[in-house]
VEXNUMI-607170 format. One record per residue (C-alpha): residue number from 0; x, y negated, z. Coordinates in steps of 0.25 Angstrom, whole numbers, plus 5000, padded with zeros to 4 digits. Each point is the difference from the previous one (the first is absolute). Layout:
N
<r n="NUM" u="X" v="Y" w="Z"/>
...
//
This chain:
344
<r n="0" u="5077" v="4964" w="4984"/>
<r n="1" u="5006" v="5011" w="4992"/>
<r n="2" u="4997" v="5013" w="4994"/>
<r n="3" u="4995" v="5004" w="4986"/>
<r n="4" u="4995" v="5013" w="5000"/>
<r n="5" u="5007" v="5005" w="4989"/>
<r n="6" u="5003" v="5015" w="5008"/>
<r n="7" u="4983" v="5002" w="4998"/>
<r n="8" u="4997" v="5009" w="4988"/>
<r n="9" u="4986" v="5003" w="4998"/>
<r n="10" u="4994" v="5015" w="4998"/>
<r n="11" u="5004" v="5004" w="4985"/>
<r n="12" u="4985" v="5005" w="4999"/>
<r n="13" u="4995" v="4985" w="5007"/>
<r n="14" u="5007" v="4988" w="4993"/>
<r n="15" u="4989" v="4992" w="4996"/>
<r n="16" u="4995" v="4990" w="5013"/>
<r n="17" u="4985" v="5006" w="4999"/>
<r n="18" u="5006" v="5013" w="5001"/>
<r n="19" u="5008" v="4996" w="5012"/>
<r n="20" u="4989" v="4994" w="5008"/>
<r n="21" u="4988" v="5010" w="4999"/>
<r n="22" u="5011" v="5013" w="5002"/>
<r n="23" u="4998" v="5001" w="5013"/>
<r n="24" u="4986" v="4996" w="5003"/>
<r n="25" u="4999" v="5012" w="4990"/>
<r n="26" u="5010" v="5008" w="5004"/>
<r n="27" u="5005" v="4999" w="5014"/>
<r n="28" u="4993" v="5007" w="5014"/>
<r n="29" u="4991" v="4991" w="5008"/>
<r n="30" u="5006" v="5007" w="5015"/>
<r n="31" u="5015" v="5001" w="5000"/>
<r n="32" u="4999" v="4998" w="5014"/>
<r n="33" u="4992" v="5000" w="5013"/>
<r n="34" u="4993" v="4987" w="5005"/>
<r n="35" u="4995" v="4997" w="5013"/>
<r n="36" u="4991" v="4988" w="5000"/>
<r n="37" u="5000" v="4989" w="5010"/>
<r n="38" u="4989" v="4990" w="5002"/>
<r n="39" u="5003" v="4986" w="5005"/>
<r n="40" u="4991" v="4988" w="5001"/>
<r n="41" u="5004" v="4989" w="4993"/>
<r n="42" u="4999" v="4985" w="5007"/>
<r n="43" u="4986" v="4997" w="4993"/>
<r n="44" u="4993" v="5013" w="5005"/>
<r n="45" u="5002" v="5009" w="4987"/>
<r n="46" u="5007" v="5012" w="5001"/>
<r n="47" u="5014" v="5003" w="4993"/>
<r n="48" u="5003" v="5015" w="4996"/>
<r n="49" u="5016" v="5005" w="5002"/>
<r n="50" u="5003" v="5013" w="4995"/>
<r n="51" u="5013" v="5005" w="5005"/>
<r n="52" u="5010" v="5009" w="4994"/>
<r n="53" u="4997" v="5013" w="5010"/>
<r n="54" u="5014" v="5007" w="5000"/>
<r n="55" u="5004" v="5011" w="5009"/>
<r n="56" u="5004" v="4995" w="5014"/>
<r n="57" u="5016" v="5000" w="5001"/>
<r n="58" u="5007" v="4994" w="5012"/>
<r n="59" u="5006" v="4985" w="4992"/>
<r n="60" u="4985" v="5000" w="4992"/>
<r n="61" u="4996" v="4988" w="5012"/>
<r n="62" u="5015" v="4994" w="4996"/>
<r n="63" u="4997" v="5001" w="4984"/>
<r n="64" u="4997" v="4986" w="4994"/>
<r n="65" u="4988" v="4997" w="4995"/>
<r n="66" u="4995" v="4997" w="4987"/>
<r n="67" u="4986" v="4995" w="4996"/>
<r n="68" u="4995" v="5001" w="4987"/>
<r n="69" u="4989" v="4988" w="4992"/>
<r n="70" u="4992" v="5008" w="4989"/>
<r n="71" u="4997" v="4994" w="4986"/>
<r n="72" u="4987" v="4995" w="4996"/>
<r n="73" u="4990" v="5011" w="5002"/>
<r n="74" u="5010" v="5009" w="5006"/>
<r n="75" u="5001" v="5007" w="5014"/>
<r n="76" u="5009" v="5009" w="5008"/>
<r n="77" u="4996" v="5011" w="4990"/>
<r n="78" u="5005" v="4993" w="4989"/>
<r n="79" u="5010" v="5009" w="4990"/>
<r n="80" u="5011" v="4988" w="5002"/>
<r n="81" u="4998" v="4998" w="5016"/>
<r n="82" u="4998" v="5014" w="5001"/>
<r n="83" u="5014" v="5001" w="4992"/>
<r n="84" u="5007" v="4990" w="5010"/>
<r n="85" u="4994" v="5008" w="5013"/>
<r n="86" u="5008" v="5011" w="4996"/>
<r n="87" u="5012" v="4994" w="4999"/>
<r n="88" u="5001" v="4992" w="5011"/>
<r n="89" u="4998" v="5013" w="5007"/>
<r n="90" u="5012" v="5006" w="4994"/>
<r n="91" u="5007" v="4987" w="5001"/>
<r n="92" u="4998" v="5001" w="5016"/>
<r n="93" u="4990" v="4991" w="5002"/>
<r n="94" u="4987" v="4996" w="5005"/>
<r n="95" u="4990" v="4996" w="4992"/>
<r n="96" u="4985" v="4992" w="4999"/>
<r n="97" u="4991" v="4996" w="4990"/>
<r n="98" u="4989" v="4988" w="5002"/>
<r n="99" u="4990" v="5004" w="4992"/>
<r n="100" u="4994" v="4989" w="4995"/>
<r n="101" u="4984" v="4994" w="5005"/>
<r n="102" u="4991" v="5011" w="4994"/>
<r n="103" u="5011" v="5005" w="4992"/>
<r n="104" u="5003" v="5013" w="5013"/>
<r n="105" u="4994" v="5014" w="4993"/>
<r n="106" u="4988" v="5007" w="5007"/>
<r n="107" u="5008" v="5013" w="5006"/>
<r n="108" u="4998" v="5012" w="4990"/>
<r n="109" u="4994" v="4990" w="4989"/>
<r n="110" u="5010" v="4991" w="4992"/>
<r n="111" u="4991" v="4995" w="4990"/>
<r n="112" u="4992" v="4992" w="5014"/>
<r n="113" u="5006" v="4988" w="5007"/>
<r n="114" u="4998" v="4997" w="5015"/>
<r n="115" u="4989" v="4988" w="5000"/>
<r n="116" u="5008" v="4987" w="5006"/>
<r n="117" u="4991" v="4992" w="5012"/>
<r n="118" u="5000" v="4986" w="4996"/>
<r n="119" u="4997" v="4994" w="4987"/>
<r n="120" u="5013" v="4998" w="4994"/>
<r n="121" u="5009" v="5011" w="4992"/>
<r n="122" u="5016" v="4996" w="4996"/>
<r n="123" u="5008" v="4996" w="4991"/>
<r n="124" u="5012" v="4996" w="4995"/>
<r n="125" u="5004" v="4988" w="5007"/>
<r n="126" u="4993" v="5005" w="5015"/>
<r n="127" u="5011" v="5001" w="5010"/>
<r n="128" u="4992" v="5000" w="5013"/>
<r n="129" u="4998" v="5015" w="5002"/>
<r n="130" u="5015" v="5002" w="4996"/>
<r n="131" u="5004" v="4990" w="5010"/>
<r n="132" u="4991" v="5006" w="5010"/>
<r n="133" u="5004" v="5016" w="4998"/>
<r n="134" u="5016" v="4994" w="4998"/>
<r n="135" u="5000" v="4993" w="5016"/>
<r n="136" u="4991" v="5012" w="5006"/>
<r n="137" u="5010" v="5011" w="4994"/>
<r n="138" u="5012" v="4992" w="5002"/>
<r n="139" u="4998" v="4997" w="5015"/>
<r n="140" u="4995" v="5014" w="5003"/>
<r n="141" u="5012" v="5007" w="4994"/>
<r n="142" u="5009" v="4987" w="5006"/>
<r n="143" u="5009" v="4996" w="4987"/>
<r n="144" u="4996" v="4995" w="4988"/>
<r n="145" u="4995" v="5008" w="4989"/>
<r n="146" u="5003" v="5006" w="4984"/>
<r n="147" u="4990" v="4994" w="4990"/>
<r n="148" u="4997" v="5004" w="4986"/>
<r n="149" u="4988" v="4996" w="4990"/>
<r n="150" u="4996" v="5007" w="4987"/>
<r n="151" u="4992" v="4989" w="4989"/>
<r n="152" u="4991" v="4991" w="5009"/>
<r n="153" u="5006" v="5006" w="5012"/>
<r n="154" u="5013" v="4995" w="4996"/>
<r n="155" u="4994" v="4986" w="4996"/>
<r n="156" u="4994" v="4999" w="5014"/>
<r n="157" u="5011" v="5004" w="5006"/>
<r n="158" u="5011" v="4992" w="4993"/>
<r n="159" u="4989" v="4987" w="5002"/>
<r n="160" u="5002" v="5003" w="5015"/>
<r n="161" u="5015" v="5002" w="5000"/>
<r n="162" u="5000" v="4986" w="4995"/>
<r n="163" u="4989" v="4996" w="5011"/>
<r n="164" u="5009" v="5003" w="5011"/>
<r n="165" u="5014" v="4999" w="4997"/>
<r n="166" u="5009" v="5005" w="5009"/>
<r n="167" u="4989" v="5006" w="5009"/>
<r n="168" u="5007" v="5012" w="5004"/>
<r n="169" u="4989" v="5009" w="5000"/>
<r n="170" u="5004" v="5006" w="4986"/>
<r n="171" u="5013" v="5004" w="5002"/>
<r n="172" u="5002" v="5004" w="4984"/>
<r n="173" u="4989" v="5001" w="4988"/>
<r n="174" u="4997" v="5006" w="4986"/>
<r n="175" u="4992" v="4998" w="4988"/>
<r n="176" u="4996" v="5008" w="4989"/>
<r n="177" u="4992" v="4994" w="4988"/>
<r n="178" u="4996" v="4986" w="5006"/>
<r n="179" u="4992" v="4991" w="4992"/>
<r n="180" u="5006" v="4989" w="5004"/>
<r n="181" u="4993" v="4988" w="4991"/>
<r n="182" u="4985" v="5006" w="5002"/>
<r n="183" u="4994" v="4989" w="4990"/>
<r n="184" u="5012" v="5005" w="4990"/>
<r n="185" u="4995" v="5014" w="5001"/>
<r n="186" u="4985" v="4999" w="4998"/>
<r n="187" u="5004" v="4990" w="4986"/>
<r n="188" u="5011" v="5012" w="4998"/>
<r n="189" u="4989" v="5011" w="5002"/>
<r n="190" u="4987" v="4994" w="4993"/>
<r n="191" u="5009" v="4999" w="4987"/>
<r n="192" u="5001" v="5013" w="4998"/>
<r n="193" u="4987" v="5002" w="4992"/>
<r n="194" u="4995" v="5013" w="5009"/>
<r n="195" u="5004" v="5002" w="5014"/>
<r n="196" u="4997" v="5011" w="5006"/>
<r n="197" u="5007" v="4996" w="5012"/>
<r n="198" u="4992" v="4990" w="5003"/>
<r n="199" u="4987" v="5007" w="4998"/>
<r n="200" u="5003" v="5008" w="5010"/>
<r n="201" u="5005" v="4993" w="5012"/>
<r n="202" u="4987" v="4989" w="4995"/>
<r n="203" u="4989" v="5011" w="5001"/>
<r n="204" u="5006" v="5003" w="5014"/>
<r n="205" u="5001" v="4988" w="5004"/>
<r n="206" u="4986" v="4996" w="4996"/>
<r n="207" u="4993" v="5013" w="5007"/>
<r n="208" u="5008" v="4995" w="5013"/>
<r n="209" u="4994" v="4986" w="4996"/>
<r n="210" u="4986" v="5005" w="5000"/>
<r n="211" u="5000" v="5008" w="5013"/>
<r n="212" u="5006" v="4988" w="5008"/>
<r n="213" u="4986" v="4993" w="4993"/>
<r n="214" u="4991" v="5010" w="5005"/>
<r n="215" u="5006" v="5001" w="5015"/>
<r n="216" u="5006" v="4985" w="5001"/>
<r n="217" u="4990" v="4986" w="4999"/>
<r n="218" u="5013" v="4992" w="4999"/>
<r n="219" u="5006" v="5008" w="4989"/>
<r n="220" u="4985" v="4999" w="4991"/>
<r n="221" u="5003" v="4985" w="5003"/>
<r n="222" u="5015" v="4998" w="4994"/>
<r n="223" u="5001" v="5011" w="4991"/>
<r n="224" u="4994" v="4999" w="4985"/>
<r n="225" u="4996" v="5015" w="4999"/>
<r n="226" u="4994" v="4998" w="4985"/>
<r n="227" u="5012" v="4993" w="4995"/>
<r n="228" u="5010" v="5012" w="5008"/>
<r n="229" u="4990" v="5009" w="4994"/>
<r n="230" u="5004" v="4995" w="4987"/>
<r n="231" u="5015" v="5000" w="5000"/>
<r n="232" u="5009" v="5004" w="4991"/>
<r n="233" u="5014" v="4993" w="5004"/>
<r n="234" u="5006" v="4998" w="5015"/>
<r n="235" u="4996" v="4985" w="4998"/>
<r n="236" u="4986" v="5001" w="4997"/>
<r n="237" u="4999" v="5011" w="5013"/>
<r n="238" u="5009" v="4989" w="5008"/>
<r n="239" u="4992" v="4991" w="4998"/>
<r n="240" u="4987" v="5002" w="5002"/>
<r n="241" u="5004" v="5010" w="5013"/>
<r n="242" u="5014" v="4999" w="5006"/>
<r n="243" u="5001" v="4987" w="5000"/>
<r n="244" u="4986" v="4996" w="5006"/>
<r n="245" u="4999" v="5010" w="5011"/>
<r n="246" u="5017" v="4997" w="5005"/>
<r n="247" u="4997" v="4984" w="4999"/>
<r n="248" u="5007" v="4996" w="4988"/>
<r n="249" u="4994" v="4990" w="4989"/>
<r n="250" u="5002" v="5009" w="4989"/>
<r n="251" u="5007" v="5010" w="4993"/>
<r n="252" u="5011" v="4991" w="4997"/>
<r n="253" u="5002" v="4994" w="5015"/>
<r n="254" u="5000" v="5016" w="5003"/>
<r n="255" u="5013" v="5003" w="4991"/>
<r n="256" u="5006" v="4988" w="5004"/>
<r n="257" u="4999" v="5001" w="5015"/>
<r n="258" u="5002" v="5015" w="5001"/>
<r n="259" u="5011" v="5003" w="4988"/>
<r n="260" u="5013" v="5004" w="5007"/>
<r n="261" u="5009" v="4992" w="4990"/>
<r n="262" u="5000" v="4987" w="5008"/>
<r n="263" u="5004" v="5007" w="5012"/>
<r n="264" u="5012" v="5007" w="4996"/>
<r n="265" u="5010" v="4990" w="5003"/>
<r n="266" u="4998" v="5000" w="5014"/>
<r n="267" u="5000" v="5012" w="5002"/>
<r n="268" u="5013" v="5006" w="5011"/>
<r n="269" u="4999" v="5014" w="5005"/>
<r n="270" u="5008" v="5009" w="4989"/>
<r n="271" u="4991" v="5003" w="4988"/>
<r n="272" u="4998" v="5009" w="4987"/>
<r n="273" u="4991" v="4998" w="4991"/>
<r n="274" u="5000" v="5009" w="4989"/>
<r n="275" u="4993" v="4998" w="4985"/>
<r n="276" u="4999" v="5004" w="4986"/>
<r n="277" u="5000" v="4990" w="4989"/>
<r n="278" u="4991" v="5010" w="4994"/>
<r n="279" u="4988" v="4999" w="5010"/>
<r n="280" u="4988" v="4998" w="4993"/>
<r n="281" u="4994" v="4991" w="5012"/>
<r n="282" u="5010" v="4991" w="4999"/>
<r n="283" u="5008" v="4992" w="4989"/>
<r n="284" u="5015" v="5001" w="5001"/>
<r n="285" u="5002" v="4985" w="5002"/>
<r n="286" u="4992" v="5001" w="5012"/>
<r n="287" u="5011" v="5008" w="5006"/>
<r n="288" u="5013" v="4990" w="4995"/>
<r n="289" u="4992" v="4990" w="5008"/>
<r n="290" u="4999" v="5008" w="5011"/>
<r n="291" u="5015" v="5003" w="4999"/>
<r n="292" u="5003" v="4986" w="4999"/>
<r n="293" u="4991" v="4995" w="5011"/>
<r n="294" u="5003" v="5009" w="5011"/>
<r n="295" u="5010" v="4998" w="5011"/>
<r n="296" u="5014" v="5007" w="5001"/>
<r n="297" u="4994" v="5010" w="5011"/>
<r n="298" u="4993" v="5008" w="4989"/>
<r n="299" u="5005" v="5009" w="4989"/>
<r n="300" u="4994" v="5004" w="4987"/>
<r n="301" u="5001" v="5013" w="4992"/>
<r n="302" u="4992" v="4997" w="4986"/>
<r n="303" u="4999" v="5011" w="4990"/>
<r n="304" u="4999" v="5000" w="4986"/>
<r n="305" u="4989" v="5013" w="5003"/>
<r n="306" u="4991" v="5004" w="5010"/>
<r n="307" u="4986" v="4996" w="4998"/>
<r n="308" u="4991" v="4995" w="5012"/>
<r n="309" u="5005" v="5008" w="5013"/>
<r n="310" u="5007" v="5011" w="4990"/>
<r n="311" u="5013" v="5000" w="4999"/>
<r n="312" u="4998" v="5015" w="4999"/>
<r n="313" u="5015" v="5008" w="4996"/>
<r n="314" u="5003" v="5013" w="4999"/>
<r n="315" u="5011" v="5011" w="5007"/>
<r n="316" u="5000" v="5013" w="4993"/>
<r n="317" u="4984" v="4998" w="4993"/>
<r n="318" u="4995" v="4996" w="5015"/>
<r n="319" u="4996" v="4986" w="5002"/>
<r n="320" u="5007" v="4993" w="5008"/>
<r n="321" u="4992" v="4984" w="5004"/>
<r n="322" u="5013" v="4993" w="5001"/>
<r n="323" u="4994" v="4986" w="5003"/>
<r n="324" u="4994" v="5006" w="5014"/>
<r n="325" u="5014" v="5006" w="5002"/>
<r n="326" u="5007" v="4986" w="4998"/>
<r n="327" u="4991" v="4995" w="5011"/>
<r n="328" u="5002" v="5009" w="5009"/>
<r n="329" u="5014" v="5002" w="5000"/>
<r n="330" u="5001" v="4985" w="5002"/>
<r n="331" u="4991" v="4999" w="5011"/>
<r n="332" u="5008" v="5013" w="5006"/>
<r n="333" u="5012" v="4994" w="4998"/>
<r n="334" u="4998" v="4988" w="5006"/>
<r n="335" u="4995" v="5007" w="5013"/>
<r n="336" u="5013" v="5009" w="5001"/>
<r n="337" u="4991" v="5012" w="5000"/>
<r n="338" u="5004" v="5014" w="4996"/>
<r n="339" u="4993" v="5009" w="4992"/>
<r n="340" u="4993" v="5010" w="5007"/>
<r n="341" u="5002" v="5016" w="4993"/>
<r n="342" u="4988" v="5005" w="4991"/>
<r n="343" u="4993" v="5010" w="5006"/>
//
């Protein structure tokens, strides 16, 4: 494990962590790229929604790698950072997917609607079965293994799988960018600070996603606590009257602890990066030593002082330049021996 950053220096104009993390949901396109979506049915009937990176047809695009891409929490192939990663992957000569999460797809020509999931279940940050599922189905169809990289709760889940099947094969080499690695450490970390917008935002989500599985589901009115989620205010109070009933964990507590990525770490073998910022306001910096000193010699960190939640936002010449999805991708390129393609 090695690497401390120190090369990353944020935008003059976005020093402060807050400022970092909301830039580019403020700031950055929503549709860098084409997508062309793939349905596939998941083992329990319910039906999963790829959306691949749709690039011109060349003659070695078949012979590309191929990476695919976990969203954050509430996030999907349209988010600013996955759309970010999309595009440089292109240009890095790669392939590229992104399994957008159980209701978490966009309705087509509306991004503020998701695509109703068909069982009475959502995600979350320690669910690994769709991953696993999409991982071997893409892996045997293209006939190698794959590239892997995960952004917040995608980067949990998918370091949490990593350890779950060392030395699989099927991820060839993986990436993280602002994982939460100690779940229960975050929400303590979060609900200090004495107004979180944050958190008021993926809750009120999350609670309206709660509420239609009520109305369309009778075994989700049975598990979830739909007045307690209603009144939420931390990730805790929402976790444990909805996330950890309807996924068949005691409470909130059992939730973080089965489902954190941290305990995980050290078994982890395929080549990894995970990138952080002591700054991030969903996660206290010791949270990451611990990560450091718990995970095995297969992965590398790169902690900045700087860099917010899924920031790390630069700048070349006044243009922003989101060096954290660059570091990912260059060392998922590199480890695939892929060379660029030329910019159109």
């Amino acid at each position: 494990m090695d690497g401390n950053g120190a090369e990353f220096t944020p935008a003059w104009w976005l020093r402060s962590r807050h400022a970092q993390t909301v830039w580019g949901r403020l700031a950055r396109p929503r549709a860098l790229v084409r997508l062309r979506r793939e349905a596939l049915t998941a083992p329990d009937g319910d039906t999963l929604l790829l959306d691949h990176l749709d690039v011109s047809p060349a003659a070695d695009a078949k012979d590309a790698p191929l990476l695919l891409l976990l969203h954050g929490l509430e996030g999907s192939s349209t988010s600013v950072y996955a759309q970010g990663i999309l595009a440089l992957a292109a240009r890095a000569g790669l392939r590229a997917a992104v399994l957008n999460f159980r209701y978490c797809a966009r309705v087509a020509g509306d991004l503020r609607r998701c695509v109703p999931n068909e069982r009475p279940r959502l995600y979350h940050s320690g669910e690994t079965s769709d991953f696993d599922f999409v991982a071997r189905t893409l892996a045997a169809r293209d006939g190698r293994p794959l590239l892997a990289a995960g952004v917040s709760l995608g980067g949990n889940a998918l370091l949490k799988w990593l350890g779950e099947n060392p030395g699989d094969g099927t991820v060839a080499a993986a990436a993280t960018l602002s994982v939460p690695y100690d779940l229960a450490a975050g929400d303590r970390y979060m609900a200090s600070f004495p107004t979180n917008l944050y958190v008021r935002s993926f809750v009120k989500t999350l609670t309206a996603k709660a509420e239609d599985l009520t109305r369309r589901f009778p075994e989700a009115t049975r598990r979830i606590d739909l007045p307690r989620a209603r009144r939420a205010f931390t990730f805790r109070e929402f976790d444990d009257a909805a996330t950890a009933p309807l996924h068949g964990f005691a409470d909130a507590d059992d939730y973080y602890a089965r489902s954190s990525s941290l305990p995980f770490l050290a078994r982890i073998t395929a080549p990894t990066l995970c990138v952080s910022a002591l700054d991030d306001p969903f996660l206290p910096p010791e949270a990451v030593a611990r990560a450091r000193a718990a995970a095995s010699d297969a992965v590398r960190f790169v902690v900045t002082q700087n860099g917010g939640h899924v920031g790390f936002v630069a700048t070349r010449a006044l243009t922003p330049v989101y060096w954290g999805e660059k570091l990912v991708v260059d060392f998922l390129a590199s480890r695939a021996a892929v060379r660029p393609r030329p910019l159109a």
